[in-house]
C-alpha positions as CSV (number, residue, x, y, z in Angstrom):
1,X,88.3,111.8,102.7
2,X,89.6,110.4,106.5
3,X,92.5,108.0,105.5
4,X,92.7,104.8,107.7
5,X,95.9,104.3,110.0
6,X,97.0,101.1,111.7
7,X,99.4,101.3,114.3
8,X,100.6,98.2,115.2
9,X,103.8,98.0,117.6
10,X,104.3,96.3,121.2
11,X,105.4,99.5,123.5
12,X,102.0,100.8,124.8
13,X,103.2,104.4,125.0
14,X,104.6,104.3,121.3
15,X,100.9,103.4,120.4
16,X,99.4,105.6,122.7
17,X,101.8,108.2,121.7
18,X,101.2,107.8,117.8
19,X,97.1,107.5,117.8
20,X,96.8,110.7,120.5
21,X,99.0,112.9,117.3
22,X,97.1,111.7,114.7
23,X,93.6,110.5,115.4
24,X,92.2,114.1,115.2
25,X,93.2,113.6,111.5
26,X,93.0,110.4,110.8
27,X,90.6,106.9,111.6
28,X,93.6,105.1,114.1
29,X,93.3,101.4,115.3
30,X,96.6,100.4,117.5
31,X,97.3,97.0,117.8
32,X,100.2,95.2,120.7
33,X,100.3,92.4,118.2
34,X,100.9,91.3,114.4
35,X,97.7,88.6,114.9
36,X,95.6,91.0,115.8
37,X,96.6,93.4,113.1
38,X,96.1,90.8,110.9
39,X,92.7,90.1,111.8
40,X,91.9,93.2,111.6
41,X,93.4,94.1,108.2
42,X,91.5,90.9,107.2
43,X,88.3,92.6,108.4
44,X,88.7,95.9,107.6
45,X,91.9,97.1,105.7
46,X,93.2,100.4,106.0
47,X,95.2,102.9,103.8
48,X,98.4,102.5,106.1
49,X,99.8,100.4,108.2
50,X,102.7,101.6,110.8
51,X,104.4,98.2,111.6
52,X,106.8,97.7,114.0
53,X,109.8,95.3,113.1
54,X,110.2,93.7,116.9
55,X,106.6,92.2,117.7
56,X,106.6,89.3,120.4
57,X,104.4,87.0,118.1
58,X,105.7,87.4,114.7
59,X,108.7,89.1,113.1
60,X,107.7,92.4,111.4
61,X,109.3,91.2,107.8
62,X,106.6,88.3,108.0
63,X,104.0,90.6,109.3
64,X,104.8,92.7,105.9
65,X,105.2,89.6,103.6
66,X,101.3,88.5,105.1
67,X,100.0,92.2,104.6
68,X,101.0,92.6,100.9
69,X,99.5,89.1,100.1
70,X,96.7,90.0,101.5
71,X,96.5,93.6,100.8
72,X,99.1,94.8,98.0
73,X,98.1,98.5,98.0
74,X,98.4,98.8,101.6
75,X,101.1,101.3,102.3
76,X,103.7,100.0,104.7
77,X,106.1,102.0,107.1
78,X,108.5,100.0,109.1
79,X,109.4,101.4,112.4
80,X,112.7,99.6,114.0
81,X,114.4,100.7,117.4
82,X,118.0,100.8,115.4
83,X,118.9,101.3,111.8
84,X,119.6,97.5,110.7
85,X,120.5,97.9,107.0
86,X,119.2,94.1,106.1
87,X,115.8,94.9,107.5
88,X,115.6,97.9,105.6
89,X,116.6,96.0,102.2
90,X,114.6,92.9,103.4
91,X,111.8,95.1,103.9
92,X,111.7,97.3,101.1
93,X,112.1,94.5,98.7
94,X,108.9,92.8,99.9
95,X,107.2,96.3,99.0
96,X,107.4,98.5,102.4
97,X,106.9,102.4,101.3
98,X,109.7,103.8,103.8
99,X,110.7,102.7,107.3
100,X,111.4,105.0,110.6
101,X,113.8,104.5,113.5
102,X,112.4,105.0,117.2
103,X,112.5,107.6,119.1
104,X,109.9,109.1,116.2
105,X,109.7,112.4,115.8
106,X,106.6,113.6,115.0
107,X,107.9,116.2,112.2
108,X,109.0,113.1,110.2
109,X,106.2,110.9,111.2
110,X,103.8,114.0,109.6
111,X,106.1,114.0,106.5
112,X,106.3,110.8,106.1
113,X,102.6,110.1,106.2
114,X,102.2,113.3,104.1
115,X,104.2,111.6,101.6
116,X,102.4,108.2,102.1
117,X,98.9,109.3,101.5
118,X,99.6,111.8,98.6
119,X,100.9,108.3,97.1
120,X,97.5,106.6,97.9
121,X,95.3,109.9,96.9
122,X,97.1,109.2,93.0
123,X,96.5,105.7,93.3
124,X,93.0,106.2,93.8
125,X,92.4,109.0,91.2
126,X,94.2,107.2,88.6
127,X,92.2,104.2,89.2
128,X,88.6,106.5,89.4
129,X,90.1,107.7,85.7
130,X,90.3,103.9,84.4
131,X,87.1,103.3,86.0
132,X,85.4,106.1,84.3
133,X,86.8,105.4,80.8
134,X,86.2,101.5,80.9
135,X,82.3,102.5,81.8
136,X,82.6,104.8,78.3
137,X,83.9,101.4,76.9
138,X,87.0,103.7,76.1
139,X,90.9,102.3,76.1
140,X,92.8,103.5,79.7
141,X,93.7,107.3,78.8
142,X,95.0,108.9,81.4
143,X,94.9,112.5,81.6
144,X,93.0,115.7,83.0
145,X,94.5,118.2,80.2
146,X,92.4,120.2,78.1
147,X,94.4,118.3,75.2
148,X,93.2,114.6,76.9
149,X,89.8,116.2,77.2
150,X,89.5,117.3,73.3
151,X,90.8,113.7,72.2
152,X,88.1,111.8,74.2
153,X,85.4,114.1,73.0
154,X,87.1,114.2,69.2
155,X,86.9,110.1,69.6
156,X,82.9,110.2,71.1
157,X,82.0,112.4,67.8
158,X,83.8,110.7,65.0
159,X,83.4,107.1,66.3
160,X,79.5,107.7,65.5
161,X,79.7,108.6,61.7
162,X,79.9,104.8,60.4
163,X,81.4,106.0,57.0
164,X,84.1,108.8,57.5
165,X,87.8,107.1,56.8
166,X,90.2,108.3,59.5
167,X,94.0,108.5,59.2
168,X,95.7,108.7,62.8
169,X,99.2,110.1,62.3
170,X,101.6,109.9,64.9
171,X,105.2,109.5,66.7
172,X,105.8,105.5,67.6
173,X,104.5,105.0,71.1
174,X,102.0,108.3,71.3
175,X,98.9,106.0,71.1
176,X,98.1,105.7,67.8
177,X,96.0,102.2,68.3
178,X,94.9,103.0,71.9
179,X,92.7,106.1,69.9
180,X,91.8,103.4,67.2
181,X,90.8,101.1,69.6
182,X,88.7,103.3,71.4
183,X,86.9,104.3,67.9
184,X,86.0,101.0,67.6
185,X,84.8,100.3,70.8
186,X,82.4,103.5,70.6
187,X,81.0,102.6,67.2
188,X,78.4,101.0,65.7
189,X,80.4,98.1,64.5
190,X,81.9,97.7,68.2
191,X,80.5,93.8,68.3
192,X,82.5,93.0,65.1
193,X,86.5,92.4,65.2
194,X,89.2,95.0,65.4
195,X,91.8,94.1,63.5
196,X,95.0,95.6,63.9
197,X,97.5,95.2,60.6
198,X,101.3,95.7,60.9
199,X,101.4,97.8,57.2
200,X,105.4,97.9,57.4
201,X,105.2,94.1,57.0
202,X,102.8,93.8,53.8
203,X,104.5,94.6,50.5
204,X,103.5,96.9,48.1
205,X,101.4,96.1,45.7
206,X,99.4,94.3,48.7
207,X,99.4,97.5,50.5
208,X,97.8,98.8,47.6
209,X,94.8,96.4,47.0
C-alpha cells in the first residue's frame, strides 16, 4: 500500500526539498498555501498531512482545527521554524500526531513518518477486523491469536444447536456478554430479543424459578 503525503508549507525549497526525499516512496502533493490544501484534502484526503505553522493565508493551528473537522483520522505533523511551547500544546490538544522544528533533518523526518504511518497501518487493520466481524453479524472481537481464532469458530458451532444450554464462566470484564451476544446474533432465534439479566440483583428463590 503507497500512503498519501501532503506537504503543505510556504518556503518553495522546504516543499521541494520534502516531496524530492519521499516521493519515490510515497504519493506527495505540496501545497504554498492552507486554501489550497484544504481543497485539496476536501477532494482527495491523504493519510498525512505535513503542516507548516507560519502560512501567509491562515495560521497553521486553524489549518489543523479545519483538517480534523474535516478529516479526524488524518495524521497531523506540525512543522514550526522555532520551538514555541504554546503552539506545540495548542497543537497537540486539537489532535496533531507530533510536530518538527525547521531545519528538518531527514533522519527524523523518516522516523517520524515511520512512526506516523505504522499508527495509520493499526488503524486500518483494526478497522478491516470490525469490518469483517460485523459482516459475520459477530460483536467487535479483536484479535489475530490462535486463542481469538478458536473462540470465534467455538461461537459459529455452538450458536447453531438451538437446544444446548451454555454456561460462560469468566473474570469481570473478560467478555463474558460480548461471547453471549455474539451467540445470539449467529443463531436461529437472532430476530427475537436478547435479554441480558443482572443475576446478582434477583433474589434467591427468584433465581431459582
Amino acid at each position: 500500500m503507497t500512503y498519501s503525503i501532503f506537504i503543505v508549507d510556504d518556503e518553495q525549497t522546504i516543499r521541494e526539498g520534502i516531496t524530492m526525499a519521499l516521493e519515490s516512496d510515497y504519493r506527495t502533493m505540496a501545497f504554498a498555501t492552507a486554501t489550497a490544501a484544504i481543497d485539496a484534502i476536501k477532494a482527495d484526503p491523504p493519510d498525512l498531512v505535513l503542516l507548516d505553522i507560519g502560512l501567509p493565508d491562515m495560521n497553521g493551528i486553524e489549518v489543523l482545527r479545519k483538517i480534523k473537522d474535516l478529516h479526524p483520522d488524518i495524521l497531523v505533523v506540525m512543522v514550526t521554524a522555532y520551538e514555541d511551547i504554546d503552539s506545540v500544546i495548542s497543537s497537540m490538544k486539537l489532535g496533531a500526531y507530533d510536530y518538527m522544528v525547521k531545519p528538518i533533518h531527514m533522519e527524523n523526518l523518516e522516523l517520524t513518518l515511520c512512526n506516523a504511518l505504522e499508527t495509520i497501518r493499526l488503524r486500518k487493520e483494526v478497522q478491516a477486523l470490525q469490518e469483517s466481524y460485523l459482516k459475520q453479524n459477530l460483536p467487535c472481537f479483536i484479535g489475530e491469536s490462535n486463542t481469538i481464532h478458536g473462540i470465534m469458530e467455538f461461537i459459529g458451532m455452538v450458536a447453531k444447536s438451538p437446544d444446548t444450554p451454555i454456561l460462560i464462566c469468566g473474570e469481570t470484564g473478560t467478555g463474558k456478554e460480548l461471547i453471549a451476544a455474539a451467540l445470539h446474533h449467529n443463531s436461529a432465534r437472532k430476530n427475537g430479543p436478547f435479554i441480558k439479566v443482572n443475576c446478582a440483583a434477583l433474589v434467591e428463590n427468584l433465581l431459582e424459578s
